[in-house]
C-alpha positions, 0 to 999 in steps of 0.5 A, a space after each residue: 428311186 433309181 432309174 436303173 431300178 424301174 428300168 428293172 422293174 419293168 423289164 421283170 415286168 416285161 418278161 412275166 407279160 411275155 411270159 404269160 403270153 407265151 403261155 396263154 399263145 402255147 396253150 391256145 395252140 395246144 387247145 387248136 391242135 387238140 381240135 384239129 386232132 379230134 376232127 381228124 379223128 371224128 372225120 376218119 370215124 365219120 368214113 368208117 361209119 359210113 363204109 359200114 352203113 353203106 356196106 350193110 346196106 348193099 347187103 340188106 338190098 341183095 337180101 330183100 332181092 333174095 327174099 322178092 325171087 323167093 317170094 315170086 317162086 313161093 308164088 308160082 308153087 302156090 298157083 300150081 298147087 291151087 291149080 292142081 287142087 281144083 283139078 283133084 276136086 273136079 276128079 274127086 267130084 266126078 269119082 262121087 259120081 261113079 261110085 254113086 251110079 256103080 253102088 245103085 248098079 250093085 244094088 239092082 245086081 243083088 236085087 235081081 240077082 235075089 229075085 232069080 234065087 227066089 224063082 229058083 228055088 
């Protein structure tokens, strides 16, 4: 064989080598970049979701803050009622009391007032 001949063949050889090279260096770097890309994007996602979390987590405590004044109210609303019901019991307890002793005074009205009927007649 001629010496310029294999001084070719490797030289073809060479280049397909450095060709493949480049291609498997470039799609390395596409691969790299494409990672790159994507944990920025995963990164600007992972802020925005947490923005949000945090956002409706700020407004679920201003709620159950709501709820506990509401609560604490309702509370102070049903103390007074139950206050106020055992005052109606007792004046409902003591009005038993005075229809009881009137309605027996009506009736020894009527009895006496009867007898005196009777004895006029």
């Amino acid at each position: 064989m001629n010496q310029s001949l294999v001084v070719e063949i490797l030289l073809g050889v060479l280049a397909v080598m450095i060709g493949v090279g480049a291609y498997l260096g470039a799609a390395r770097a596409n691969r790299a970049s494409e990672v790159t890309a994507r944990d920025a994007i995963d990164q600007k996602a992972y802020e925005r979701a947490q923005m949000i979390y945090e956002s409706a987590l700020r407004v679920s405590e201003q709620q159950v803050e709501g709820l506990r004044e509401r609560v604490q109210a309702l509370e102070s609303r049903v103390q007074s009622l139950t206050e106020a019901n055992y005052t109606l019991d007792a004046q409902l307890a003591h009005l038993t009391v005075s229809n009881r002793t009137l309605a027996s005074e009506v009736d020894r009205l009527r009895t006496y007032n009867d007898d005196l009927e009777k004895e006029s007649k």
